[in-house]
N, C-alpha and C positions, 0 to 999 in steps of 0.2 A: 526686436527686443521687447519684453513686457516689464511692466510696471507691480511690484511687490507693496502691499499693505498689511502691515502687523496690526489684529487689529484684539483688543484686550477687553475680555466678555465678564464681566460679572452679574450672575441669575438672584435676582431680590429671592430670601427669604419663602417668601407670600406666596411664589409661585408653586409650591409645591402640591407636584398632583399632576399639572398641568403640562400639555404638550408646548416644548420652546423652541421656535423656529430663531434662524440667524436668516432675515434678509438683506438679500443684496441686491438694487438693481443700478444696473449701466448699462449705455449702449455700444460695451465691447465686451468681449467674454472674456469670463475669469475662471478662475479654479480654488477652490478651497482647499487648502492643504493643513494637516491634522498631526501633530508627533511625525513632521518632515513627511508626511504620504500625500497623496492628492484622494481627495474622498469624495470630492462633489463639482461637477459640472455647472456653470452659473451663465446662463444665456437669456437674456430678456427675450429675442425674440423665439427661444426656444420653449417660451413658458418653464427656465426653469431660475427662480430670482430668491430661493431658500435653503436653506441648509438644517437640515431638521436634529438639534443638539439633544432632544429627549421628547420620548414619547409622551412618558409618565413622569416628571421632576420626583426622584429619590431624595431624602436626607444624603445618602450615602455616595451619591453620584457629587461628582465637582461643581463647583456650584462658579467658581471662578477656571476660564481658560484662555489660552490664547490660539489663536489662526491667524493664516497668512493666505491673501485673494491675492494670486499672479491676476493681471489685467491685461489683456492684451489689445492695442488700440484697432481693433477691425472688430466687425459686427458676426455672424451668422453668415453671410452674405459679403465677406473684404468689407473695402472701406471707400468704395466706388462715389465718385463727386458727382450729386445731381441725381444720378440712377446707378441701381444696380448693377448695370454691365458695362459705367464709365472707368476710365483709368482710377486708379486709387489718389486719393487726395493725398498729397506729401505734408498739407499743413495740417491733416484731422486731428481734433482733440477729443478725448473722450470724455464724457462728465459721468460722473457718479453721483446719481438724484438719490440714491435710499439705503442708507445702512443702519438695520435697527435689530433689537431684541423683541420679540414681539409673543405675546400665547397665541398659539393657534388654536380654534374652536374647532374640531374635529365633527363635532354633529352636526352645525351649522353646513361643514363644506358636505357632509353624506345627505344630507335635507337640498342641496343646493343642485348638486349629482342626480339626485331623486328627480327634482323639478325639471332637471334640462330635458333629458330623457322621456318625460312624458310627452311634455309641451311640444318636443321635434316629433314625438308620435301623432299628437295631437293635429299637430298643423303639416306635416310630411304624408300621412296616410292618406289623407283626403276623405272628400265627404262620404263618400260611396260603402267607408269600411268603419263597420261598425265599434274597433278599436282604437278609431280617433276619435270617437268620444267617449268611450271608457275611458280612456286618458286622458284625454280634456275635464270630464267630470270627476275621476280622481283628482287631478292636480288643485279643482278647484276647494272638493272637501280638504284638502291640505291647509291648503289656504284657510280655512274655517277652522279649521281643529288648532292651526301652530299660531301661537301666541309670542311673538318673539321676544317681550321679555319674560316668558318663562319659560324654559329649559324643559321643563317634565312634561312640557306637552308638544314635547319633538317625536318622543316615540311612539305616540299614537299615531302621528303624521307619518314618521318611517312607513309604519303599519301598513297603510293603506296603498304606498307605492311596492311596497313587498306584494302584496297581495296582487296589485297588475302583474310584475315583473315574474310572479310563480305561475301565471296560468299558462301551461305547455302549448309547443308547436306539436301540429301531426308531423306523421311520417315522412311525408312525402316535401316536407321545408326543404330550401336550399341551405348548406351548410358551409360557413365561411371560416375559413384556417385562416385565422390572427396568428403572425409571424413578428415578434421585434422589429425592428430595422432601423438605419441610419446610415443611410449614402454619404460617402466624405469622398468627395473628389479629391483624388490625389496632389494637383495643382489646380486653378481655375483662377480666381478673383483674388487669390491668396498665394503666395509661396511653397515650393515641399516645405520647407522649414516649419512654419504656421502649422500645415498638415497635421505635424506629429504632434503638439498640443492640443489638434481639432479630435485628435481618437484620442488621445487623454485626457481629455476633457468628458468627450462621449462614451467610453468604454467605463470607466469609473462611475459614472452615472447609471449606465447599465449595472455593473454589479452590483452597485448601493441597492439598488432594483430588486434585483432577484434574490437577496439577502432576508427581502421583506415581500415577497412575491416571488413563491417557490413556484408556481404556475407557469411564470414568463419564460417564453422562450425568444433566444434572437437569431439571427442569420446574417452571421458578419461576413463580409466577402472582401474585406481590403486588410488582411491580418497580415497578410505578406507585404505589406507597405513600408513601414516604420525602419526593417532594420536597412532595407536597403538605402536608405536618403544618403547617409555616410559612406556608405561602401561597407562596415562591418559585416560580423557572421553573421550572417542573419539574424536569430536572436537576440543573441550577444548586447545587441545596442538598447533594444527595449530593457532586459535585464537589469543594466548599468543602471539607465534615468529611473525607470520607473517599476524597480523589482517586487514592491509590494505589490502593485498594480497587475503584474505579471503572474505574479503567485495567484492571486483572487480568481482570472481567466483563466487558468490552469481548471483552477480549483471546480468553475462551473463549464467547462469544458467535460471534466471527467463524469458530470451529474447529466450532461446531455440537456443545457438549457440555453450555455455558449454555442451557438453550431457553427462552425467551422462550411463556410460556401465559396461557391465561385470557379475553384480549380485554377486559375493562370495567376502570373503574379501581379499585375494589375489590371485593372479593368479597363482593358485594351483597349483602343478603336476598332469597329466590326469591320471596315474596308480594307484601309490605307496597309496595317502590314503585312510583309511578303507573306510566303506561305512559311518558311522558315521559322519567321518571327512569330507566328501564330504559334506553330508546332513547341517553340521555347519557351513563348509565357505561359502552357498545359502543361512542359516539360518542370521547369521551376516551381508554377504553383503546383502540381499535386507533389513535386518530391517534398516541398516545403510542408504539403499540411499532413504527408505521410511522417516524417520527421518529427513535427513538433507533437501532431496529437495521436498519430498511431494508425490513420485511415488518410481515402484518399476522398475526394469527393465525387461522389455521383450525380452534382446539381452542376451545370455551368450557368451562372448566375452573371448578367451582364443586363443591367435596367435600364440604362442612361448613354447609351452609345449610338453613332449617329448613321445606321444601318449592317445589315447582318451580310457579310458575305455567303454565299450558296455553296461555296467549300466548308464552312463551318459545320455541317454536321457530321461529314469525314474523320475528321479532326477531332471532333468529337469522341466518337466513336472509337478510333484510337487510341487515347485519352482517356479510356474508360468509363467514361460518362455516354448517359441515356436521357438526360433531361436535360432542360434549357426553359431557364423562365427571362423576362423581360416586360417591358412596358411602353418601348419607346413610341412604335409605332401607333398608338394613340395620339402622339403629336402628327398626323398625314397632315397635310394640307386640303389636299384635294379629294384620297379614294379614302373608305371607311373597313379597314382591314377585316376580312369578314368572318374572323375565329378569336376564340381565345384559348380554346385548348382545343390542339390538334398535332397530328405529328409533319414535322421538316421534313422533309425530302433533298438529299447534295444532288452535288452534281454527277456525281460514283450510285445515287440510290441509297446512300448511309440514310437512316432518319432518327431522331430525337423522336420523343415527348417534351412537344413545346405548351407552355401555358404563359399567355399574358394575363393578368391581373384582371379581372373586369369593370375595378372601379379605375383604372387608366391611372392608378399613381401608387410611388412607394413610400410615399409621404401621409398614410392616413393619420387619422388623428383621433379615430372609435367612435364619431358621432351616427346619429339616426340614417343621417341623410347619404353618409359614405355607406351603410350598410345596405341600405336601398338600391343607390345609384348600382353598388354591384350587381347584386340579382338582376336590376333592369337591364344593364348594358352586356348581360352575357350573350352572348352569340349564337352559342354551344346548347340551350338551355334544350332539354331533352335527350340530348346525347351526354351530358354531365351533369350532375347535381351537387357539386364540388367546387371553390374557388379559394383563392389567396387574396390576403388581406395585410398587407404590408403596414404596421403602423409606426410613426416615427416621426421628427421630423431628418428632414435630410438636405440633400446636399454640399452644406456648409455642415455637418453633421447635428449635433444635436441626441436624437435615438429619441426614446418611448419615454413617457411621463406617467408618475401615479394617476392621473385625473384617463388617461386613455383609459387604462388598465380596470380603474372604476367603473369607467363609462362600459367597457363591455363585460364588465360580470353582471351587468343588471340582462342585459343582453343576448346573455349567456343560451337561453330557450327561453324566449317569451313570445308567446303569441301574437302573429300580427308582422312580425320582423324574423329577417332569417338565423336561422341559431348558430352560435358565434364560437367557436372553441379555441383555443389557444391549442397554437399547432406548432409542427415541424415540417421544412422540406421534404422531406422523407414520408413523414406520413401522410401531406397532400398527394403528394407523386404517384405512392403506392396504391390508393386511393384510386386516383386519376386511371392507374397503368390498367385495374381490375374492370373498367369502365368505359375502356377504349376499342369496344369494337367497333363501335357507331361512329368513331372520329373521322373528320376528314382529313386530307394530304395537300398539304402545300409544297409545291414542287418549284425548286430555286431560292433566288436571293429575297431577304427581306430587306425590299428598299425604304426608307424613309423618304417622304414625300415632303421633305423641308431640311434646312441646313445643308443645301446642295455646293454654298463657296467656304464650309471647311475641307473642301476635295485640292483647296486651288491656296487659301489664305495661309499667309507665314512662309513664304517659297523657301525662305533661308530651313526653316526646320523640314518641308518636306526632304530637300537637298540633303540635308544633313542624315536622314535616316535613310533615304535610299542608297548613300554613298556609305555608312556606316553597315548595312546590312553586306552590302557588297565587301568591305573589307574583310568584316568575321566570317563570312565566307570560301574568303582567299587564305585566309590564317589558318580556319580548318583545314581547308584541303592538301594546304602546304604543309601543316604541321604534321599531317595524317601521314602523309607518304615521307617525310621527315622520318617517322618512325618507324613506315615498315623497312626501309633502305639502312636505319644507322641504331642501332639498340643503343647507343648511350643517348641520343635525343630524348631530352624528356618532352613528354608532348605537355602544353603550357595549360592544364585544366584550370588551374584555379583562376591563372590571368582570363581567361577567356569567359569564365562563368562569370567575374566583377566586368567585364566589360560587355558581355551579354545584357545583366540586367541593370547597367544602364541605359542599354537601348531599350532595354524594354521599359522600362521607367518610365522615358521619355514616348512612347507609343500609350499613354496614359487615354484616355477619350477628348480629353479640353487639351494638352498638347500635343500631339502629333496633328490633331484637325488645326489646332492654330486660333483656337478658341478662349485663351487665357490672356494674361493682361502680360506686359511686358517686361518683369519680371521672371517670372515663369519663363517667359522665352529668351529669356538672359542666361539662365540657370542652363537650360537644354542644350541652348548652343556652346556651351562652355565643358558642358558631357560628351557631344557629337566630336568638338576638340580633343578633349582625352581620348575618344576612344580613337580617332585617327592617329594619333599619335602614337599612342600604344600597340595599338593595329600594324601601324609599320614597324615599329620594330621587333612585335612579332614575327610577324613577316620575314624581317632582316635574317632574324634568327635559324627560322625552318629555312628560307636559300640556301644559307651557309654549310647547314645541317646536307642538305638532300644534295648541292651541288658541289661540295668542296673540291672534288679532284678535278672538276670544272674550271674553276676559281682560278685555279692555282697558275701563278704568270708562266710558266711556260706550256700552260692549254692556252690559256686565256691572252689571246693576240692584242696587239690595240688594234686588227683589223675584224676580231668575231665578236660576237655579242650574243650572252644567253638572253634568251626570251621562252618566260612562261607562259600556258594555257591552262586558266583553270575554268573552262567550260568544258561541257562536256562532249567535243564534236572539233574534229578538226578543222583548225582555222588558218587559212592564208590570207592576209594583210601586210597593207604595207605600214610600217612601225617608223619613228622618228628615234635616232641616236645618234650617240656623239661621235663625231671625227677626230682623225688624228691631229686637227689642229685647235678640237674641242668644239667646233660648230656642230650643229645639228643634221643629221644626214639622213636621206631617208631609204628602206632599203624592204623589198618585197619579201616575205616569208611566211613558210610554212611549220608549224606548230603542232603535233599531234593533241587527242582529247587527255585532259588533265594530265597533261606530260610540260617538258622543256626540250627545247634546244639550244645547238650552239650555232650562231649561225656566222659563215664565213664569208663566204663568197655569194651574195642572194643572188635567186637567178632573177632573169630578166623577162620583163611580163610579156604574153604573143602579142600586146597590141597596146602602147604606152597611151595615155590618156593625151590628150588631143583638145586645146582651150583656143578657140578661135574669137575675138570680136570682129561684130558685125556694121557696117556701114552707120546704121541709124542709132547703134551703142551696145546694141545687144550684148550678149556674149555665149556662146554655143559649146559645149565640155562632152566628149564622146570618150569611152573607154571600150567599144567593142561591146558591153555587154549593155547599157545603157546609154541612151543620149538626152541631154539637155539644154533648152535652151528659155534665158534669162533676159529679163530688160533691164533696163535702168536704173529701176525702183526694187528689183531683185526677187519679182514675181518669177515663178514658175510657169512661163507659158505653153511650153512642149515637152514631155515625159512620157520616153520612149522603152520599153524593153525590144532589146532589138531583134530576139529571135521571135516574138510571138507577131510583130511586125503593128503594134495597138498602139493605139496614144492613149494617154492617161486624164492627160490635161483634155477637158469639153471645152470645143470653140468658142471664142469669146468668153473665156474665163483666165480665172488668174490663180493660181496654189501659190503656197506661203504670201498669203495675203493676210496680215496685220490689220485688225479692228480691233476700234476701242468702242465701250459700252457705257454708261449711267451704272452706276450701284449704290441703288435708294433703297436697299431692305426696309420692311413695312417696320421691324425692330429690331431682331438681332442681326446686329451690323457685321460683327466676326464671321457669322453663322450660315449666312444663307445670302444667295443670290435667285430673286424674285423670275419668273416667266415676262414678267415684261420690260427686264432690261435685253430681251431681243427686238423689241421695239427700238432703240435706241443706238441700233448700229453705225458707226460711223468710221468708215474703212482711213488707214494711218496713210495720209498723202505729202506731209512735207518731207521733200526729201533735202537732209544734208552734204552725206558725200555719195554722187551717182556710182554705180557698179564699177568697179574695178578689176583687173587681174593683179593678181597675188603670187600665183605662183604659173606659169605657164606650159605646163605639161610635164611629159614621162610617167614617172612613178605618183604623182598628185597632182590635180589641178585644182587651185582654189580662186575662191572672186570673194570680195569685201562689199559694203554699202552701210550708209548710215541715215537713219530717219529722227524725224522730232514725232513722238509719242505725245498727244494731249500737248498744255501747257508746257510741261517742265521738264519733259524725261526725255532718255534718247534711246535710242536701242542699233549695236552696229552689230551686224551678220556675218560672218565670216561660212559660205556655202562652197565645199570641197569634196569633189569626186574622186577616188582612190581607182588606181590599176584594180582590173578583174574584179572589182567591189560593185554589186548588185544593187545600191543603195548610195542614195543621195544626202551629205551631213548636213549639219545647221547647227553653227555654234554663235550663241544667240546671247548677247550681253545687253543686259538693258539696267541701265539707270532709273529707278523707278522715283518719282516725286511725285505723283497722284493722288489725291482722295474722291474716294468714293466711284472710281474706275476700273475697270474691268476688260485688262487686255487679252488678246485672243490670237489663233492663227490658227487660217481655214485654205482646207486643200480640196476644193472641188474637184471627184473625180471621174470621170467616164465609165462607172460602174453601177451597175443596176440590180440592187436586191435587196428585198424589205427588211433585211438583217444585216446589220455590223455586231462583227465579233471584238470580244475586247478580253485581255488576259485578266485574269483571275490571280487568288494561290492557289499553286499548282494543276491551274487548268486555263478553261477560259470560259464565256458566256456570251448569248448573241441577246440584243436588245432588239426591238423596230427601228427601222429608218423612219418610222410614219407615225401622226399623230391621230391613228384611227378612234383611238378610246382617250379616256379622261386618265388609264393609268398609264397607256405611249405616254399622252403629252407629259404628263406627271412629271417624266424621267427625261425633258428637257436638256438638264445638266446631268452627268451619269460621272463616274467614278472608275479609272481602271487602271494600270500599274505599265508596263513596260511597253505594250501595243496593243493598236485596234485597226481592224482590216473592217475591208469593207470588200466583197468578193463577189463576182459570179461564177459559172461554171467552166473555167479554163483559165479564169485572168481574174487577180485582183491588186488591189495597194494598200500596202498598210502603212500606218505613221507612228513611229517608234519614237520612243524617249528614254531622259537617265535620270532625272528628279520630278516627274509634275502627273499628275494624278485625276486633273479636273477636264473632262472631252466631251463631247456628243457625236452623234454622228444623224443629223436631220438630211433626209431625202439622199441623196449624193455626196455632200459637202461633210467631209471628215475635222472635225476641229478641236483643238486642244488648246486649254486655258493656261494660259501664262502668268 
C-alpha cells in the first residue's frame, strides 16, 4: 500500500521570471502526479527530491496548483532492517524531512557543473598531464573572477570553463557511447507489486527527460515486465493504470530515444532454466517487442545475472539476435575476465558480439573518474576503440538525472578525457561489428566466480520450477497429439501462454537463484501452485481428448491401466496403481516414445529383484542388472553393474554420504557459498532409525533410514531398486531447521578422469575434476540441471536428480548440494 499527499502550491507574485522547483525529500519514494498523470519520479537516494513547476514563471501560467505525492514506504533499495540485504522491517516509518516552494538559480548549478568537472580533471589526470593544470588553474581564475553576490560576473566565470571544455581530442581518442539506463529488478528486496511503481516511477522520469533533452537516449530491457504481474494482455494492464504514461513511451519510442532491449520477457537467470525455458523468454520477448513497437531486438541485454550458460549463444542466434552485452563478470572473485569485447563461442560453435562495459557498472552516473576508469580498464584496447557507458542509477530503478546529462555535455570532446557521445545499442554494436577482426574468441560458459549457493538456496522454488517446466511440457506434448488424433480438440494456446509466463516471471535473476526476501518467494510459490494446478487439468483434458475410446468402461477393465510416455524413447518401468480393492499395486511395463498404453496383463520381469539383510545389518538388493549393498547408516558401500563385472564404490569408502558444512559468506548470505566452507566438513553420523526393508522383492525392493542433520533437522531416505531398472533411487525428505548450514551428498566413485560431464540446455559440459589453476579452483561449486557423470573409457556413473541444481565433482567424489 502507499501513502497519498494532497499538497496545495501557491507561487508569490515576486517570483516572476524565475525557475520554481516543488521539493520533496523522504526516505521512501514518491511520485508526483499532475491532472490525475504521474509526471515525476521522487527518490532521495536517486538524486531525484524536485519537481520542476516552471522554468521561466509567466503572468500567464497558474500561479496556484494542486499535486498528489504517492509515498511509498521502501527506499531505492526495500526497506531492509540494519543493512540492505536484511528482511524488510514490518514496523518502518517513513519521515518526510522537506517539502518546499523554492527559486532555483540556474547559473549558480551550471557554475557548480563547471567547477566539479574541472576540479575531478584537476585531481583525476594527475601530475604527469599537462591538462590537470589547465584545469586546476582554470578553476582557480573562476574562483577570482565569480563574485557570489553578483550575478554578472558568473558569465565571465562560465567563459573560461567553456574555453577548457572546447579544446578538442585528436583522432585517435577512445570514444565512449552514453546509453540511458535503469535496472529495476523484477522482485528482489521488494515485491512484483512495488515493481510496477518502481518503472512508474523511473519511466516517467525518463520521458520528463527527454521532453527537455532531445539528445538522450535510453535502453530499457524490462518493458515486458508490467503487464504480465496480473496475468492481463500484456499491454492492456499498463494502458488501464498509467495510459498517459503509455502514450508519452509510445510517443519516444517512435523518435528512436526510447529503445526497446533485451529480447526475453524477463531478465532471466543465465543458468538455472531448462533449455525450453530459455527458448520461451526469446520466444515472448521478441514476439512482445515485435507487437508493441514493430521490430524485434537484435541486442540480448542481460547485466545483472548470476552467470551465462555456454548454450546461450545458440539460442541466441536462433532468436535472431547477434549481440550480447552484460557486466556481471566484473564481480569474479578470483580470475580477472580477460575481454570486454569479443565474440562467445556455444557449444554448437553459434557466436555473439559480446561487449562488457569496461567501466564494470550499469549504474554510471557521468562523472571524470567513471569516464577514465573505462578507457583504463578496457582490455581490448587496440583491437577496439569503442565502449558503453551505461548511466543511471539502478537496481531499485531510478534511471538518468539532468546533472549526468550535464555533466557529460561538458564532456562531450574535450581534451585530456575520452569524447563522450550519447548513443544507441545499435550504433555501438555496429561500430564494434566493423572493428572485429582483431577480436578474440571465448569459447564456453561464462562462469561467475561468486554467488555460487544461489545454485542450491530456496529448494522449495528450485523444486517448484523444475517440476513446473516438466508439467508445461507434458501438457504440450499431450495437447499436441490431442489435436492431431481429434479435430474438434482445441489445443489450449492461450491457457498455456498465461501459464508459461508465469514460469518465466518467476525464473526472474533474484527469484529463481532464491536471492530475494520472503515475500517474493511467497508470491512465486503461489504461481508454481497455479500453474500445477492448471497444468493438471490441462493435462486431464488432452487424455480425454487423445484417449477416449480408451476410457470408455467396457475397454477400460478395473484390471488395465493406461499409462503415458512423454519422453522421447521407450521406457519400461515398473509403475505403482491401483487394485481392485483400491490399494496400490505395482505392475512392470512397457511404454512406447511419446505414445500410451493400455496395459493388462504386465509381464513378468527375467529376474525379480532380490532384498537380502545381512548378519551384521546390512542389506544387499540385486535385480540381475545391478547389485547393492547398504549398511546401517544407509551408505552406499558396493555398486555393481553386473555385466561389466566393476565396482563403483572405492574401498574404504562410502556413496550417499551425507555432510553438513559452515555457511559464513564474507556478505552476501542468500548469494554465495565461500571456498572455505570445504574446510568445514563434517560427515552426518547420528543415526535415528537403522536401515530397514520396506518392501522385500519382485517387482521393487526398497529400505528406509533416518538420521539427525546438525542441531535440529532430520532427514529419512527411502532407497529403492526397480526390476530391470539400471539405476538406483533416493527419495530423500528432509526437515530442514538450520542456519547458516550447508548440506550435501557425496558419492565417491572408482572412476578416473580429469573431467566430469554435467547437462546443460539442450546439451552438456565437461569441467576439471582438478584444481590445477586459480579458474578449476574458481568453480569449486558449479551449477548443472538433471545430471553429472563422471566417466572413463568403457565405464562410468552418473548422479541424476528432479529439483537441485547446486554439485561439484572434485578428483573422484561426485557431489550434489541439497
Amino acid at each position: 500500500e502507499t501513502c497519498w499527499f494532497k499538497v496545495e502550491l501557491s507561487i508569490p507574485p515576486a517570483w516572476a521570471g524565475r525557475e520554481v522547483h516543488f521539493v520533496w525529500e523522504s526516505d521512501g519514494e514518491g511520485m508526483v502526479w499532475r491532472d490525475a498523470q504521474p509526471i515525476q519520479g521522487l527518490t532521495k537516494e536517486g538524486e531525484k527530491t524536485s519537481y520542476i513547476l516552471t522554468r521561466s514563471l509567466k503572468e500567464s501560467e497558474p500561479h496556484s496548483l494542486t499535486l498528489y505525492v504517492e509515498l511509498a514506504c521502501n527506499g531505492l533499495f526495500g526497506a531492509g532492517k540494519g543493512s540492505m540485504i536484511a528482511p524488510p522491517d514490518p514496523d518502518r516509518r517513513v519521515t518526510l524531512s522537506k517539502a518546499e516552494l523554492v527559486v532555483f538559480n540556474r547559473d549558480v548549478y551550471e557554475l557548480l557543473v563547471d567547477l566539479e568537472i574541472l576540479l575531478d580533471m584537476a585531481q583525476l589526470l594527475g601530475e604527469e598531464n599537462q591538462r590537470s593544470f589547465q584545469a586546476l588553474y582554470t578553476a582557480n581564475q573562476m574562483i577570482n573572477v565569480c563574485d557570489v553576490t553578483d550575478p554578472s560576473t558568473f558569465p565571465a566565470a562560465r567563459d573560461l570553463a567553456a574555453a577548457i571544455f572546447s579544446q578538442r581530442n585528436g583522432e585517435s581518442q577512445h570514444t565512449i557511447h552514453a546509453m540511458g539506463h535503469c535496472h529495476i529488478d523484477s522482485a528482489w528486496l521488494w515485491p512484483y507489486e512495488e515493481t510496477i511503481r518502481k518503472c512508474a516511477r523511473s519511466w516517467v522520469t525518463v520521458v520528463h527527460l527527454m521532453e527537455h533533452n532531445p539528445e538522450l537516449t535510453f535502453a530499457c530491457s524490462q518493458l515486458g515486465l508490467i503487464p504480465v504481474l496480473w496475468q492481463a494482455q500484456q499491454f492492456e494492464w499498463v494502458r488501464s493504470c498509467y495510459p498517459g504514461l503509455y502514450a508519452r513511451i509510445q510517443h519516444f519510442v517512435a523518435k528512436g530515444q526510447f529503445i526497446p532491449v533485451g529480447g526475453t520477457w524477463v531478465e532471466m537467470d543465465g543458468n538455472l532454466p531448462s533449455g525450453e525455458s530459455m527458448v520461451r523468454q526469446f520466444l515472448q520477448g521478441q514476439r512482445f517487442f515485435q507487437e508493441q513497437f514493430g521490430r524485434i531486438c537484435s541486442e540480448f541485454w542481460l547485466p545483472d545475472t548470476f552467470g551465462y550458460s555456454a548454450q546461450l549463444p545458440q539460442l541466441m542466434r536462433g532468436c535472431g539476435i547477434q549481440r550480447f552485452l552484460t557486466q556481471k563478470l566484473s564481480w569474479n572473485l578470483v580470475n580477472s575476465f580477460p575481454h570486454h569485447t569479443f565474440f562467445w563461442e556455444g557449444i554448437d560453435g553459434s557466436q555473439v558480439l559480446t561487449h562488457f562495459p569496461p567501466g564494470d557498472s550499469y549504474g554510471m552516473q557521468g562523472r571524470v573518474e567513471e569516464m577514465l576508469k573505462t578507457v583504463k580498464n578496457n582490455k581490448d584496447k587496440g583491437r577496439v576503440n569503442h565502449s558503453a557507458f551505461l548511466f543511471g542509477f539502478g537496481d531499485g530503478g531510478g534511471g538518468p538525472t539532468q546533472k549526468m546529462l550535464d555533466r557529460m555535455k561538458r564532456m562531450s570532446d574535450t581534451d585530456g578525457l575520452p569524447r563522450v557521445q550519447i548513443s544507441t545499442p545499435d550504433q555501438l554494436f555496429s561500430v564494434l561489428e566493423k572493428k572485429s577482426s582483431q577480436l578474440c574468441t571465448w569459447v564456453g560458459e561464462l562462469f561467475l566466480e561468486l554467488h555460487n549457493g544461489t545454485y542450491t538456496t530456496q529448494a522449495q522454488i528450485k523444486k517448484g520450477n523444475r517440476e513446473c517446466e516438466r508439467i508445461l511440457h507434458d501438457v504440450e506434448v499431450l495437447s499436441s497429439l490431442a489435436v492431431a488424433l481429434d479435430r474438434a480438440f482445441q489445443y489450449p494456446a492461450s491457457q498455456l501462454q498465461r501459464l508459461w509466463r508465469l514460469l518465466l516471471l518467476n525464473q526472474f535473476h533474484d527469484v529463481l537463484p532464491g536471492s530475494c526476501i520472503q515475500l517474493v518467494v511467497d508470491d512465486a510459490l503461489q504461481y508454481y501452485t497455479e500453474i500445477r494446478r492448471a497444468g493438471a487439468q490441462l493435462q486431464e483434458e488432452a487424455v480425454q481428448s487423445l484417449c477416449r475410446d480408451l476410457l470408455q468402461p467396457e475397454v477400460c477393465s478395473t484390471r488395465s491401466t493406461l499409462v503415458l510416455n512423454t519422453l522421447s524413447w521407450e521406457r519400461t518401468e515398473v509403475i505403482s496403481r491401483p487394485g481392485p480393492d483400491g490399494t496400490e499395486t505395482l505392475a512392470l511395463v512397457t511404454v512406447p516414445s511419446m505414445g500410451y498404453g493400455l496395459v493388462q496383463e504386465p509381464f513378468v520381469p527375467p529376474q525379480p529383484v532380490a532384498v537380502r539383510k545381512q548378519e551384521d545389518g546390512s542389506i544387499t538388493m540385486e535385480n540381475g542388472v545391478i547389485a547393492v549393498c547398504l549398511d546401517t547408516m544407509g551408505h552406499v558401500t558396493s555398486l555393481q553393474l553386473l555385466d561389466s563385472g566393476r565396482e563403483s564404490v572405492p574401498d574404504g569408502c562410502y556413496a550417499n554420504q551425507f555432510a553438513l558444512f559452515d555457511d559464513v559468506p564474507l556478505y552476501w548470505d542468500a548469494w554465495d557459498v565461500m571456498d572455505y566452507h570445504l574446510e568445514t566438513r563434517k560427515p552426518v553420523t547420528t543415526l535415528l532409525k537403522p536401515l530397514e526393508i520396506t518392501l522385500a522383492g519382485g517387482l521393487r525392493g526398497s529400505v528406509r533410514f533416518s538420521l539427525q542433520v546438525g542441531k535440529s533437522s532430520t532427514l529419512t531416505q527411502e532407497i529403492i531398486l526397480d526390476a530391470m531398472c539400471p539405476y538406483l533411487r533416493f527419495l530423500t525428505q528432509v526437515e530442514w531447521k538450520e542456519a547458516h548450514k550447508f548440506l550435501k551428498v557425496e558419492f565417491p566413485v572408482q572412476v578416473r578422469s580429469t573431467n566430469a560431464t554435467y547437462e546443460i540446455q539442450f546439451g552438456h559440459l565437461q569441467r576439471p575434476t582438478h584444481w590445477n589453476t586459480s579458474w578449476d579452483w574458481a568453480r569449486f561449486e558449479v551449477w548443472a540441471h538433471k545430471w553429472q557423470d563422471l566417466s572413463e573409457h568403457g565405464f562410468g556413473v552418473a548422479l541424476l536428480n528432479d529439483c537441485k541444481y547446486g554439485a561439484s565433482a572434485h578428483r573422484n567424489i561426485l557431489s550434489l548440494s541439497l
